[in-house]
N, C-alpha and C positions, 0 to 999 in steps of 0.2 A: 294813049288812053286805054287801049285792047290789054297792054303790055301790063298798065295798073289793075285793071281788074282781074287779069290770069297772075298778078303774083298776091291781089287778096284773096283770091280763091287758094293758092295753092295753101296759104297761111292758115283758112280756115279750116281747109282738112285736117292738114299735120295737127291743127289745137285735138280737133274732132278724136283722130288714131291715137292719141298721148293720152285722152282723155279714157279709152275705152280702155285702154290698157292697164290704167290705176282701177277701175273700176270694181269695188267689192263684190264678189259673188259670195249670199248668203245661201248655203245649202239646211236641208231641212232637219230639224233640230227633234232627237228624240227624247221624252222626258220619262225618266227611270224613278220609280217611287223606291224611297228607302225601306230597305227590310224592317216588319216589325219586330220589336224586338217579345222574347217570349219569356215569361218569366221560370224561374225553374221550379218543378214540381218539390213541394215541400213534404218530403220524409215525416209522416205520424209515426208512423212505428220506426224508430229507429233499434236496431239490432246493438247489442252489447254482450259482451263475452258473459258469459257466467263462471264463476270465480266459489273461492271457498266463502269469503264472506256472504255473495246472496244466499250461499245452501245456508247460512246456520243464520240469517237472517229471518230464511222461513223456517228454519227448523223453531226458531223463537216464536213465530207465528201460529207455529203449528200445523203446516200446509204442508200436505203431503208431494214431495217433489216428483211426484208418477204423475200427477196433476198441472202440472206444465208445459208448456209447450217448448221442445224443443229444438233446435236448427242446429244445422252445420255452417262453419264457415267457411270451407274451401269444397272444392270441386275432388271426389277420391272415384279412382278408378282400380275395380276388380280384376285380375285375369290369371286365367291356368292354362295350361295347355293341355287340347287332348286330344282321343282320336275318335273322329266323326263317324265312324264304322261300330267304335262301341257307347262309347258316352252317353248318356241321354241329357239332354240339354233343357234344363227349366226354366233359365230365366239370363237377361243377357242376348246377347248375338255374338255370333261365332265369325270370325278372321281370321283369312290369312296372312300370316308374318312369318319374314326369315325364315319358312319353308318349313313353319307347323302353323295347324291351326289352333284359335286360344279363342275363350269363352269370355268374351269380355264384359262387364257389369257396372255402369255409371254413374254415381250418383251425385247429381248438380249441386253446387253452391246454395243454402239455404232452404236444402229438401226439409221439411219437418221429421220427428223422431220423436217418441216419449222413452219414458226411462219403464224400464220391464224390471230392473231389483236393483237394491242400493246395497254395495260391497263396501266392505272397509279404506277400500283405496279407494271407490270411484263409483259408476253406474253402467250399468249394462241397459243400450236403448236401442229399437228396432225402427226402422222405416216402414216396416207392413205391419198392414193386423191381423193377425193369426196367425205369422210367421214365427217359428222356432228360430230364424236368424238375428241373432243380437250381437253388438258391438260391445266394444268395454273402452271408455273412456276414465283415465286414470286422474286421480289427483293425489300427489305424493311429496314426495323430498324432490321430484326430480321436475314436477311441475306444481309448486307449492300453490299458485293462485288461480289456476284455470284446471279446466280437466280436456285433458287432448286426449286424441286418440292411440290407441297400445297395439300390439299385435307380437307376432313370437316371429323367430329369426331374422332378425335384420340383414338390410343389405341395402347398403348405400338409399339411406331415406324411406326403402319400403320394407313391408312388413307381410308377415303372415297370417291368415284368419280364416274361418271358418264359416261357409255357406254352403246352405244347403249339405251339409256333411262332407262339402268338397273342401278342400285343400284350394285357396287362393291365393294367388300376392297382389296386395294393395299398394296402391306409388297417389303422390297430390299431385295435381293438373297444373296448380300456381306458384307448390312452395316445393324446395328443399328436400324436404320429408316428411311422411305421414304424420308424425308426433307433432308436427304443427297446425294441423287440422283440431280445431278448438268445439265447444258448444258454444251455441248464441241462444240469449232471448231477446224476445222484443222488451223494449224499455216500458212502455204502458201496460204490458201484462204483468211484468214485476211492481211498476203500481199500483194496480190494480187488486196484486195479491197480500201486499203489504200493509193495503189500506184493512185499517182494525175498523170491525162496527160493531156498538154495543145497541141494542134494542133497551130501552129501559119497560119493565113489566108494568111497573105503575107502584102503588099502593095503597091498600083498602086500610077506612079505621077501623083498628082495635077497640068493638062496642064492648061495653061493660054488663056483666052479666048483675 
């Protein structure tokens, strides 16, 4: 009888140990919120090349193209070399590279500029006011639908120009070569300038004398 109960006991263990063994362990569960989603900022002014068509566009209009606003579309960087003992430096920061130092002058992606005189090829416009430095963006046989920017002796995409009475060379930050550096305007100021408004005066009658 001793012999029955220590072999039910030993049965109920073994069940007991088998059982603890299968046994789930739920560990503690972290809950992650999904990212919200953000919508993208919607472009009013969207930027567009300016071309020969919108000039004669407004020139149909009558709108004086000085009265414009207008941008660049590439990133163009200035520089010269020179010696810090005599130069005087107006504008720019000075670096040193390749063991001279150079005068360097940046002007970002979408700076504004107005046009200061219209040439037969093209427009000469400046980024400062009261600034004598102007550029010349050409429109020709060589860039029949925009007006990119020009400069004198090429070398491999960059060009030469004139600031501040210095001798520069200009190179693009994103493209190729300077010539591909375009004007832009924004698309709703070209609406805006295009839009004709006629006032009507009225009219009075013609009394009979």
């Amino acid at each position: 009888m001793k012999r029955l109960s220590l072999l039910i006991l030993s049965v109920v263990a073994l069940f007991a140990v088998s059982c603890s063994h299968h046994k789930k362990v739920q560990l503690p569960v972290k809950t992650v919120e999904a990212p919200k989603m953000v919508e993208p900022a919607i472009d009013t002014n969207t930027y567009v090349p300016f071309t020969r068509d919108l000039y004669n566009r407004l020139k149909a209009y009558n709108i004086d193209v000085k009265k414009v606003q207008f941008f660049i579309d590439q990133q163009v960087v200035l520089n010269r070399y020179i010696d810090v003992n005599k130069a005087e430096i107006k504008a720019g920061v000075v670096k040193f590279e390749n063991g001279r130092y150079t005068n360097e002058i940046v002007v970002p992606a979408l700076t504004p500029c107005v046009v200061d005189s219209v040439d037969y090829d093209g427009f000469r416009v400046s980024f400062e006011k009261g600034s004598i430095n102007s550029f010349k963006f050409i429109n020709n046989k060589y860039s029949p639908d925009f007006f990119v920017f020009t400069g004198t002796n090429w070398k491999d995409g960059t060009a030469e120009v004139y600031y501040d009475k210095q001798v520069y060379r200009v190179s693009c930050v994103n493209c190729s070569s300077v010539s591909e550096v375009k004007l832009m305007v924004k698309q709703s100021d070209m609406d805006k300038s295009e839009k004709k408004t006629k006032v009507l005066q009225g009219r009075k009658v013609d009394f009979l004398n």
